[in-house]
TORFI-232905 format. One record per residue (C-alpha): residue in one letter; x, y, z; residue number from 0. Coordinates in Angstrom, 1 decimal. Example, Ala and Ser with C-alpha at 12.3 -4.5 7.8 and 13.67 -1.06 7.14 Angstrom:
2
{A; {12.3; -4.5; 7.8}; 0} {S; {13.7; -1.1; 7.1}; 1} 
This chain:
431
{X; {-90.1; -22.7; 42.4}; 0} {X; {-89.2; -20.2; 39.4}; 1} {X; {-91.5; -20.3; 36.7}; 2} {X; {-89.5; -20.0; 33.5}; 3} {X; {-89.4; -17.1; 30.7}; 4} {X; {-91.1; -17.4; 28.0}; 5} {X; {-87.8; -17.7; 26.1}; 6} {X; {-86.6; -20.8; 27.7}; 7} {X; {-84.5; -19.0; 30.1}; 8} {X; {-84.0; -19.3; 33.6}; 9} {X; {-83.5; -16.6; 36.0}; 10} {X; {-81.0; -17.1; 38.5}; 11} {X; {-83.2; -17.8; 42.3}; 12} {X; {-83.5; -14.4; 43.6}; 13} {X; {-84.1; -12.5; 40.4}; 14} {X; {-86.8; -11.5; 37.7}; 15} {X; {-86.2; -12.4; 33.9}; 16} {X; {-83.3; -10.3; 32.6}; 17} {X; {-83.6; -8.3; 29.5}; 18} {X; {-80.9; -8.4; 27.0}; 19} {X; {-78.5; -5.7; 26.2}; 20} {X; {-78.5; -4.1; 23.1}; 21} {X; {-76.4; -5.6; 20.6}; 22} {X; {-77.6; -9.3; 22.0}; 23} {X; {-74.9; -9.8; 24.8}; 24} {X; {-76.7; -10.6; 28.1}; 25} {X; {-76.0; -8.6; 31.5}; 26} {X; {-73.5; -9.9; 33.7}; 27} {X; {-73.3; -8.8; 37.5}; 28} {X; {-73.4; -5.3; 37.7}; 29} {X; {-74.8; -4.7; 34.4}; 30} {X; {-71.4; -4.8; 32.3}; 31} {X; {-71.7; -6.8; 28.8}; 32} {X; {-69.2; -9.8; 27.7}; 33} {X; {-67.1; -8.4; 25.2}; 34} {X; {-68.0; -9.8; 21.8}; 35} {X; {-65.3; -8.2; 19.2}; 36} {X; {-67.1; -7.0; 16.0}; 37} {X; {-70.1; -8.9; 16.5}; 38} {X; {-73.3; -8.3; 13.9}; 39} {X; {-76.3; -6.9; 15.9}; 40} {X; {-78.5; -9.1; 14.1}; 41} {X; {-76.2; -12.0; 15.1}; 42} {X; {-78.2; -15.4; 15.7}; 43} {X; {-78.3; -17.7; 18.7}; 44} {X; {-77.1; -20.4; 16.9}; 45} {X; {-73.9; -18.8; 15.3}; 46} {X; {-70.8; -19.9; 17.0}; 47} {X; {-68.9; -17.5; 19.2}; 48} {X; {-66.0; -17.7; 17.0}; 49} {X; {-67.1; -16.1; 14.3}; 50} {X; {-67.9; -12.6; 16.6}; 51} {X; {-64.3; -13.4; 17.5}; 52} {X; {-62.7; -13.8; 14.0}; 53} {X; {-65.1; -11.2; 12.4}; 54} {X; {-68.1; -11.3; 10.7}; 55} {X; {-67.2; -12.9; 7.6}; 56} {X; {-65.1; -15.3; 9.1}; 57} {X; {-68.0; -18.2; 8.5}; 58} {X; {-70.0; -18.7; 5.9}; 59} {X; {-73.9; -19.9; 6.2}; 60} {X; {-74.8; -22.1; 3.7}; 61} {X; {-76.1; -20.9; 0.8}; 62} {X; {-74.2; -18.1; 0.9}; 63} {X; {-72.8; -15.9; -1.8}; 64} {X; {-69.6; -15.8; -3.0}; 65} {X; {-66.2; -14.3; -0.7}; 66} {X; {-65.9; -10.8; -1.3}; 67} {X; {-62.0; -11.5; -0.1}; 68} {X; {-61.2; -14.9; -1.6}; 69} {X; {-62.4; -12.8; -5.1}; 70} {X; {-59.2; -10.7; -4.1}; 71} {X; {-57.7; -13.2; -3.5}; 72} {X; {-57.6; -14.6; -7.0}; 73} {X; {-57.4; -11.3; -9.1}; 74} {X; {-54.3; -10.7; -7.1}; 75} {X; {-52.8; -14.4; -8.1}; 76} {X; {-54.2; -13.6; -11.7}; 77} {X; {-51.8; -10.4; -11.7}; 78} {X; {-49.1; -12.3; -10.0}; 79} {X; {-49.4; -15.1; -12.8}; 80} {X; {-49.5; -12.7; -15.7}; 81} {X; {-46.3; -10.4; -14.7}; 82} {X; {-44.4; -13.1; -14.6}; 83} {X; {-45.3; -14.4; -18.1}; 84} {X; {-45.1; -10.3; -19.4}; 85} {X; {-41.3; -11.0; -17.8}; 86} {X; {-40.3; -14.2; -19.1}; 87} {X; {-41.7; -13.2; -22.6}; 88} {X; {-40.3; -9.8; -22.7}; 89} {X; {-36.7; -11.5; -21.4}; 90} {X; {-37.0; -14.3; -24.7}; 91} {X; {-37.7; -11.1; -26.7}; 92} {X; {-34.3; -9.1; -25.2}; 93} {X; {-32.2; -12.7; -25.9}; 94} {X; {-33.6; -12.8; -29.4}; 95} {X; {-32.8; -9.5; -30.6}; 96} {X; {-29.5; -9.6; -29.3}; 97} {X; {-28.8; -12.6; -31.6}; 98} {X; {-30.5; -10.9; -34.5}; 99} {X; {-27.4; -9.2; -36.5}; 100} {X; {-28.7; -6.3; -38.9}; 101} {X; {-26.4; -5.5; -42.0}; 102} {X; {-24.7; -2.4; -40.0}; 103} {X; {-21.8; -2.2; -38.1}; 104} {X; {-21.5; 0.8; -35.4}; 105} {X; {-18.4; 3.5; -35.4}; 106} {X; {-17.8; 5.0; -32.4}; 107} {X; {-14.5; 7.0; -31.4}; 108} {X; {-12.2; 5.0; -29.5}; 109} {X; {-9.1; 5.9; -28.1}; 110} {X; {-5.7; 8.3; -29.0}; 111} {X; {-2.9; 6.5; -27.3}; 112} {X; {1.2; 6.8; -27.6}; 113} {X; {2.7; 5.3; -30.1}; 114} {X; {6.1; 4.8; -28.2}; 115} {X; {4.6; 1.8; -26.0}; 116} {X; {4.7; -0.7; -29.1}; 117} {X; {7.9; 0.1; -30.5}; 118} {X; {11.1; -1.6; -29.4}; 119} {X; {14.6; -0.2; -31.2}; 120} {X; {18.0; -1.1; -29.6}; 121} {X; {18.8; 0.5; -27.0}; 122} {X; {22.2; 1.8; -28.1}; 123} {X; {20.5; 4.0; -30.9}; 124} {X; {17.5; 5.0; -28.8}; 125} {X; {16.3; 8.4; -27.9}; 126} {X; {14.2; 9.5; -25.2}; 127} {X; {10.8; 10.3; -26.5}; 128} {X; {8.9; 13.1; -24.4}; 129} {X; {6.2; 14.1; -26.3}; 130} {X; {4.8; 10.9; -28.8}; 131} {X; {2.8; 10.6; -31.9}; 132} {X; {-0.3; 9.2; -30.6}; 133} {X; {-1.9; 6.3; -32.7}; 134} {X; {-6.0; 6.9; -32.9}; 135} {X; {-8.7; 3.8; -33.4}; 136} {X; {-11.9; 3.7; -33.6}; 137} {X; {-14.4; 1.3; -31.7}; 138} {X; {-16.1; -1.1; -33.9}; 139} {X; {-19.4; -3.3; -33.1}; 140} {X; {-21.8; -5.6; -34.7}; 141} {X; {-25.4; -3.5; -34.7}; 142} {X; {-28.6; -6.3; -33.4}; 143} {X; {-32.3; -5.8; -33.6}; 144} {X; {-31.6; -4.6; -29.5}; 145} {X; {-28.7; -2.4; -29.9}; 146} {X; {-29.9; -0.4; -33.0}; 147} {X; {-31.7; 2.0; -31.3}; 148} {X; {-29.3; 2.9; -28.9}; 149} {X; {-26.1; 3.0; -31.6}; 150} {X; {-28.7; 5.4; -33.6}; 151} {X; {-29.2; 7.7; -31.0}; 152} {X; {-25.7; 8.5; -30.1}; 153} {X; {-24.8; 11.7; -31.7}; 154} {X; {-21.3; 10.6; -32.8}; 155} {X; {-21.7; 6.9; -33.7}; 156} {X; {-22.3; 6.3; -37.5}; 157} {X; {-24.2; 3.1; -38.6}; 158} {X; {-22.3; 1.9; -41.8}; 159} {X; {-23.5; -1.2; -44.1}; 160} {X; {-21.3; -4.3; -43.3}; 161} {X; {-19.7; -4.7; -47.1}; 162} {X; {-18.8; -0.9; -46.6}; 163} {X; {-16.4; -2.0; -43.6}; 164} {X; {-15.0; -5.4; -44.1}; 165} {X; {-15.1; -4.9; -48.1}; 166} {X; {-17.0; -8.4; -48.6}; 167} {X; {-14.7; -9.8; -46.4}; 168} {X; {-17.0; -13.1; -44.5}; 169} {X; {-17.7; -11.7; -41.2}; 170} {X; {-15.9; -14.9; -39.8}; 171} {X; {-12.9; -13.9; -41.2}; 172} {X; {-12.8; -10.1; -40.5}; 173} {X; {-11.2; -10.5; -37.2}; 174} {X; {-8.3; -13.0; -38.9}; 175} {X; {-8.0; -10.1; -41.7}; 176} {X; {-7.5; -7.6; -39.0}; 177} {X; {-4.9; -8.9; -37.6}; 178} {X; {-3.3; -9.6; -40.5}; 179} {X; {-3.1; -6.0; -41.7}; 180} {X; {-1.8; -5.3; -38.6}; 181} {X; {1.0; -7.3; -39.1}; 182} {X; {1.5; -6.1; -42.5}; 183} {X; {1.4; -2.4; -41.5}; 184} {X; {3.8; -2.9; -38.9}; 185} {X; {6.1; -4.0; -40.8}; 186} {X; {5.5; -1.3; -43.4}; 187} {X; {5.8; 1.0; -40.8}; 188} {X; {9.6; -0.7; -39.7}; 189} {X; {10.8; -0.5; -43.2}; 190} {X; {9.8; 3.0; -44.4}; 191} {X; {11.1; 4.4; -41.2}; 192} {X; {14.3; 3.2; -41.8}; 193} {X; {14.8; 3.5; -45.0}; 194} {X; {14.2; 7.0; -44.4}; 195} {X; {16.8; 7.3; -42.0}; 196} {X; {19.3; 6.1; -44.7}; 197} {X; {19.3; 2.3; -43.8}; 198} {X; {19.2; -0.2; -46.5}; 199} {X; {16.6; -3.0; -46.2}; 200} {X; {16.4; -5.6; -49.0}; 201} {X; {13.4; -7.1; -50.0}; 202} {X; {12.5; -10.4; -51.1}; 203} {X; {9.1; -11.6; -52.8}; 204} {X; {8.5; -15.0; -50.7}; 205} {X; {4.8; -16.0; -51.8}; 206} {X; {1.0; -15.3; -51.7}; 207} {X; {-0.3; -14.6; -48.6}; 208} {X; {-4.1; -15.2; -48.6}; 209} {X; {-6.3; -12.0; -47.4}; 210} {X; {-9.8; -13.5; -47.6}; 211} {X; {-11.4; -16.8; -48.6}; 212} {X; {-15.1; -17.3; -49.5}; 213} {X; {-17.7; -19.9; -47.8}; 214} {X; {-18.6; -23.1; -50.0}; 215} {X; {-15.7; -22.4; -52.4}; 216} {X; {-12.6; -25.5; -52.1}; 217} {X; {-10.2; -23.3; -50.3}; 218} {X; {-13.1; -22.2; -47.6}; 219} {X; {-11.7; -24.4; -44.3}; 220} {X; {-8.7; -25.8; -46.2}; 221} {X; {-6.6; -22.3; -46.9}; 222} {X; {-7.0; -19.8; -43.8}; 223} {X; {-6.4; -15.8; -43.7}; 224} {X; {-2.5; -15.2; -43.1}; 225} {X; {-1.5; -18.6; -45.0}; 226} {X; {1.3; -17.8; -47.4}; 227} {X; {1.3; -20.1; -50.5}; 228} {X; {4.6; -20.8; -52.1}; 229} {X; {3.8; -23.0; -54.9}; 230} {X; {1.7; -25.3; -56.8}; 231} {X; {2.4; -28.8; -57.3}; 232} {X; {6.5; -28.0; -57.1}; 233} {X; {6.0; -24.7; -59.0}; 234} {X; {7.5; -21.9; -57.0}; 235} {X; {4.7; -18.9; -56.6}; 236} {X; {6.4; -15.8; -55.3}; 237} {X; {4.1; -13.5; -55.8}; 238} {X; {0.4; -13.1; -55.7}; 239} {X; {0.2; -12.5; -59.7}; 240} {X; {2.8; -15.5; -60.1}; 241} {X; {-0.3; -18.0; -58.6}; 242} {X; {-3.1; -16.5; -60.7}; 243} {X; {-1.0; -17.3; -63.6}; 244} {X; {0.1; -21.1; -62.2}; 245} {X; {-3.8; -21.6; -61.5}; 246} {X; {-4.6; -20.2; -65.1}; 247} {X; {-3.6; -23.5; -66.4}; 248} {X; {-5.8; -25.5; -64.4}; 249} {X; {-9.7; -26.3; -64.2}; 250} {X; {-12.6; -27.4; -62.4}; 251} {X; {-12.2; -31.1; -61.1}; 252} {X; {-8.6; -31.0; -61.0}; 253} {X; {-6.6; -32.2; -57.8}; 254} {X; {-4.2; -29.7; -56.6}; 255} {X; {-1.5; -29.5; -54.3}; 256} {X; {0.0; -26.2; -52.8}; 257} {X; {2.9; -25.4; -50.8}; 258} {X; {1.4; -23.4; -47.8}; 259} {X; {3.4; -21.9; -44.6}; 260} {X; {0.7; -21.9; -42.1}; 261} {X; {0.4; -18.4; -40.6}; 262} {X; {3.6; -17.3; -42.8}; 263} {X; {6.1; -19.0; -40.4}; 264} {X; {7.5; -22.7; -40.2}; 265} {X; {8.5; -25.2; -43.4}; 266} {X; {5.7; -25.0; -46.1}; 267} {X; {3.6; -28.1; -46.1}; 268} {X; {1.5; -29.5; -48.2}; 269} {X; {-2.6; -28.7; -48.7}; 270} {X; {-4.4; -30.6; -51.4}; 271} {X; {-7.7; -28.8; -53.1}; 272} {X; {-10.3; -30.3; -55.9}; 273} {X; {-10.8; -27.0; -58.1}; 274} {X; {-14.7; -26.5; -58.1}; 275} {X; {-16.4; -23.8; -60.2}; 276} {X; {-18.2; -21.5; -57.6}; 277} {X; {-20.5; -19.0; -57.8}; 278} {X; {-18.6; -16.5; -55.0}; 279} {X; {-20.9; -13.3; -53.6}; 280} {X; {-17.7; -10.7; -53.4}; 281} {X; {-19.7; -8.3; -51.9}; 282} {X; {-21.7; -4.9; -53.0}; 283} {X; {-24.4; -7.3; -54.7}; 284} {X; {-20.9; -8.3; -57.4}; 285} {X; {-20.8; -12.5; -57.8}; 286} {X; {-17.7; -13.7; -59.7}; 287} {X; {-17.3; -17.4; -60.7}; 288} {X; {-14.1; -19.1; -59.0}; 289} {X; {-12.3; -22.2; -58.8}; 290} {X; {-10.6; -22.0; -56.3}; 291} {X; {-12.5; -19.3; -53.7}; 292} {X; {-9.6; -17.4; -52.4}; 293} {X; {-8.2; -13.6; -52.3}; 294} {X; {-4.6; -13.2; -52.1}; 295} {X; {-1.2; -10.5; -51.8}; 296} {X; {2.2; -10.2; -52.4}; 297} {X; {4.0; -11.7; -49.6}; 298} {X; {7.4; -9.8; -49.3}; 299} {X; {10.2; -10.8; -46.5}; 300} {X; {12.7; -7.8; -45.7}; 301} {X; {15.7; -8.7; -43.8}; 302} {X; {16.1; -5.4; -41.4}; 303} {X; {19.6; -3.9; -40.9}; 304} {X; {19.0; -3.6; -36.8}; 305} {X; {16.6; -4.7; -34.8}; 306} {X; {13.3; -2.5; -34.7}; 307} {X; {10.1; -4.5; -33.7}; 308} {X; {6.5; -3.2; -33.5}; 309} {X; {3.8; -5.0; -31.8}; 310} {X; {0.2; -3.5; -31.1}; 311} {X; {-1.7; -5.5; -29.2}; 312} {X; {-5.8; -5.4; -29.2}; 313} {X; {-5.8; -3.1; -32.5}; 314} {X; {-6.5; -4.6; -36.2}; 315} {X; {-6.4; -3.3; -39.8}; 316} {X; {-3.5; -1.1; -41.6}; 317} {X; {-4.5; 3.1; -40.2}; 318} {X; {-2.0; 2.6; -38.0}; 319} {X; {1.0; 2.7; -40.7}; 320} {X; {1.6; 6.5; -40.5}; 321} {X; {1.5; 6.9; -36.8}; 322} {X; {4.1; 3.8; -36.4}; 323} {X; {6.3; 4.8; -39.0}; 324} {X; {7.1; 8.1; -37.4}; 325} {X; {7.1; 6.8; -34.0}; 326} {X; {10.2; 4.6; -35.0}; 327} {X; {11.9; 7.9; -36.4}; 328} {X; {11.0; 9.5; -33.6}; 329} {X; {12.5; 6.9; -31.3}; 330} {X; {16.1; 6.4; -33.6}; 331} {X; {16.4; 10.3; -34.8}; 332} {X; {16.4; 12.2; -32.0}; 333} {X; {13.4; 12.1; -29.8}; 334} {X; {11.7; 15.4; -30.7}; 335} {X; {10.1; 14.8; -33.8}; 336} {X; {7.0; 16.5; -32.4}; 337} {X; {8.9; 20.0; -31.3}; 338} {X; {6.7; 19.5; -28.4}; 339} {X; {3.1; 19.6; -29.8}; 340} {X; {0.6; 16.7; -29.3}; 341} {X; {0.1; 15.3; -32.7}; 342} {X; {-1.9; 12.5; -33.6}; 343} {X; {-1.5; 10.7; -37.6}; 344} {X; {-4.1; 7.9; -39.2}; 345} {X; {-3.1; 6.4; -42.3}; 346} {X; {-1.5; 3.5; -44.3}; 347} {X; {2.0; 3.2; -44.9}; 348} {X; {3.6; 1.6; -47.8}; 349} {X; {7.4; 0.2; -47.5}; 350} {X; {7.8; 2.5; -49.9}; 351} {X; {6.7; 5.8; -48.1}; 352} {X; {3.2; 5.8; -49.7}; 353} {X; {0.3; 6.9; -47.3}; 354} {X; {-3.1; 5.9; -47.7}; 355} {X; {-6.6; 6.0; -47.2}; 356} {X; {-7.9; 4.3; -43.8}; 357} {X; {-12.0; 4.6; -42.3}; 358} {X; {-13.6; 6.1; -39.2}; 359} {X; {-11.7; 9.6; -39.7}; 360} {X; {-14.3; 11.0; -38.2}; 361} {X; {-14.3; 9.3; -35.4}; 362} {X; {-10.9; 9.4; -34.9}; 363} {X; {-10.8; 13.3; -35.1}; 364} {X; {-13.3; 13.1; -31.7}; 365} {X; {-10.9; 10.9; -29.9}; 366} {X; {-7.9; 12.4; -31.2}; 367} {X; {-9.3; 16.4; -29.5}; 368} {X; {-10.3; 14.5; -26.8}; 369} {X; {-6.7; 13.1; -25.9}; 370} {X; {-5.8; 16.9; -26.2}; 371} {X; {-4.0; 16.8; -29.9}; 372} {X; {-3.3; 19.9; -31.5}; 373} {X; {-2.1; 18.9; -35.1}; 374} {X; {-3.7; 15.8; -36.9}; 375} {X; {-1.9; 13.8; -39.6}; 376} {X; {-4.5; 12.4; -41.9}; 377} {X; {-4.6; 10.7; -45.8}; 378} {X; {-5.7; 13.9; -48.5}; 379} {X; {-9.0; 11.7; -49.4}; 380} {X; {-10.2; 12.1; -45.9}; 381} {X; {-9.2; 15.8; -44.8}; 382} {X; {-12.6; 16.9; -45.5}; 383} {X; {-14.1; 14.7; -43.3}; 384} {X; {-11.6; 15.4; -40.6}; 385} {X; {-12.0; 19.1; -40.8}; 386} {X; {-15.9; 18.6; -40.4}; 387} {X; {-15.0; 17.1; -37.1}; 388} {X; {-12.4; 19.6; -35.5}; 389} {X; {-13.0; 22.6; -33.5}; 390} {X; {-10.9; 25.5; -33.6}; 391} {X; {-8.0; 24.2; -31.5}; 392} {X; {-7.3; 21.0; -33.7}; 393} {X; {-5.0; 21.3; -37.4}; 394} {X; {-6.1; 19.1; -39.9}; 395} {X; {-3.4; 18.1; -42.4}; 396} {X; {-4.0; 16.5; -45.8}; 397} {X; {-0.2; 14.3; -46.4}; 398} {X; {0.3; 11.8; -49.5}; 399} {X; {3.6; 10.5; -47.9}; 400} {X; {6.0; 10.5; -45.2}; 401} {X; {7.9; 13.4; -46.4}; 402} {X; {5.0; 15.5; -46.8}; 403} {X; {4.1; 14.5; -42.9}; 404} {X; {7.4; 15.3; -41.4}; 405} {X; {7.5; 18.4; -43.5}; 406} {X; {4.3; 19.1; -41.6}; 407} {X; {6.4; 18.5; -38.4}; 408} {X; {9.3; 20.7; -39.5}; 409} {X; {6.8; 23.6; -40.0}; 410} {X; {5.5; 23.4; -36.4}; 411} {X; {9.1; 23.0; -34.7}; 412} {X; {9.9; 19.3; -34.9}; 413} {X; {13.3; 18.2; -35.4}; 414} {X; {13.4; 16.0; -37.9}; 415} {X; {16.5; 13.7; -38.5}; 416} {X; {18.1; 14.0; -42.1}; 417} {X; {18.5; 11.4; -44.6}; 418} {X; {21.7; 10.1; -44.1}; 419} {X; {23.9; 6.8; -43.9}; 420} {X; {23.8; 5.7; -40.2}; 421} {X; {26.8; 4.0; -38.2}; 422} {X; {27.2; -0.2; -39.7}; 423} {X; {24.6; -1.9; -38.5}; 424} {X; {25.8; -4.3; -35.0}; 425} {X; {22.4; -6.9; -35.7}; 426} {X; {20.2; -7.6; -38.5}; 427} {X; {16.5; -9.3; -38.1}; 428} {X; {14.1; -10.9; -40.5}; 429} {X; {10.5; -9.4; -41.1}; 430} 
């Protein structure tokens, strides 16, 4: 009989009490050790195997202190938690300064394109054009809380207060208005060129076309940019001073009732308005009183001796005038107004020959030298600001009128057609 250890254990028959290895495992067989992975040296006899197994700190005695890893744990779902609300607030911030509108708009050259694409003339007068008047524009843009910076930094963007660009126009009608000077201007652009080239066009005043109206006035929502009114309650108004003068004998509270082609085409139709004295903000810090709330122009009809039609598409307000104009000359008197050159022209264009001021010439002279123009047409009140602009290779020229502009021409080679009577007329078209 084996007398047991003094530990409890029992030697196997045959041998003397073992003594255990050194980091607690207890000789097998020839003396090898039962592999313990990471097992503590002071390792007790009754901690389960499967902590040695799943490492040291795999179980907790009780009493213990705190989990150096489940501590980790939580700072690293702490950071996890806190970038996301850094993101969602910082995206609400982005989406709330883009709605923010500041009173600037942003200038920025746009583009210096031929004029030839918009201009339709019949084909049995028609010229080749090889070398076009190109039309300039400039790239326009509401400035926000989130874009300011970035507008401000660009070395050839200039910030301008909003009344200085739409004139006190509502900014909900600024688009409408744009369009509308379009319109106008192209058909400034059809008559002066022709009458030029010796054909008569008749003129006949047909209205008031309205240009702006003013929020919480009667006519704001009633009356709309581009309506032409023709008269007031049966009294023919054919011109915009002819109205003022009608409404003149009228006052606040009154019932009115105006004769109004809508969009300047079709039968007019009747549009009744209550005249309310208004306190109207114009624009520039100026408030006028009104009693009706609207801004309006002479509407003039020409009938056109053959049919000539302009249509730009995607580009608003008049500073196209001067460009068109000679692009319809170009195209019905000969083709080579240009003598070859790449010239570029901004400015308005009365029926009458008249060229005026437009905005953004300085923009306009970037995109005009970048589109590879060599002379540059612009209104006398802004050759200043287009010489500031050009570099060596770019000629600035200062023109009133349309004869001063195709004298310009005529100095640098262009042939330009002479005022004469052309061949009867085949069509005729309304403008």
């Amino acid at each position: 009989m084996t007398a047991g250890d003094d530990d409890g254990t029992t030697s196997p028959p045959g041998q003397g009490p073992q003594a255990a290895g050194p980091d607690g495992a207890t000789p097998q067989g020839d003396g090898g050790t039962l592999p313990l992975a990471g097992s503590p040296a002071d390792a007790g006899a009754d901690r389960p195997a499967s902590a040695y197994l799943l490492g040291p700190d795999a179980v907790r005695e009780p009493g213990a202190g705190p989990d150096r890893r489940d501590g980790g744990r939580q700072r690293g779902r702490r950071r996890h938690r806190w970038g996301w609300v850094a993101f969602v607030v910082l995206a609400i911030a982005v989406a709330v300064a883009s709605r923010v509108n500041l009173d600037y708009y942003a200038l920025q050259p746009g583009t210096a394109q031929s004029v030839q694409q918009f201009i339709s003339v019949p084909a049995d007068r028609a010229h080749p054009v090889a070398h076009p008047v190109l039309l300039t524009d400039v790239e326009i843009a509401r400035v926000t809380a989130l874009s300011y910076l970035y507008f401000k930094l660009q070395g050839n963007t200039s910030l301008d207060q909003v009344d200085t660009v739409t004139g006190g126009t509502p900014a909900s009608e600024f688009g409408a208005q744009g369009v509308l000077e379009m319109s106008q201007a192209e058909q400034a652009a059809e008559v002066a060129a022709l009458r030029r080239l010796g054909y008569p066009v008749p003129a006949r005043p047909a209205g008031a076309v309205v240009f702006a109206t003013y929020p919480g006035t009667p006519a704001w929502g009633v009356l709309h940019v581009g309506d032409v009114i023709t008269a007031v309650d049966g009294v023919p108004t054919t011109s915009a001073t002819a109205l003022v003068d009608v409404l003149s004998r009228y006052h606040s509270g009154q019932r009115v009732v105006f004769s109004v082609q809508r969009g300047g085409t079709g039968p007019a139709r009747p549009v009744a308005v209550t005249l309310h004295d208004t306190l109207v903000n114009l624009g520039f810090g100026v408030h006028h009183r009104e009693e009706l709330g609207v801004q309006v122009e002479d509407q003039v009809d020409f009938t056109l001796p053959i049919n000539v039609s302009i249509d730009v598409a995607n580009i608003g307000g008049p500073s196209a005038g001067l460009a068109m104009t000679l692009g319809v000359i170009d195209a019905l008197g000969g083709g080579d107004l240009t003598g070859g050159k790449t010239v570029a022209a901004t400015g308005t264009m009365s029926p009458d020959g008249a060229v005026g001021d437009v905005g953004g010439v300085a923009q306009k002279t970037i995109a005009v030298e970048r589109a590879g123009a060599t002379i540059f047409l612009v209104p006398k009140q802004e050759y200043k600001v287009a010489l500031s602009k050009a570099t060596r290779s770019l000629h600035v020229y200062a023109v009133t009128s349309l004869d001063q502009a195709l004298a310009v021409l005529a100095a640098h080679g262009g042939r330009v057609p002479p005022v004469s009577s052309p061949l009867p007329a085949t069509a005729a078209s309304a403008s």
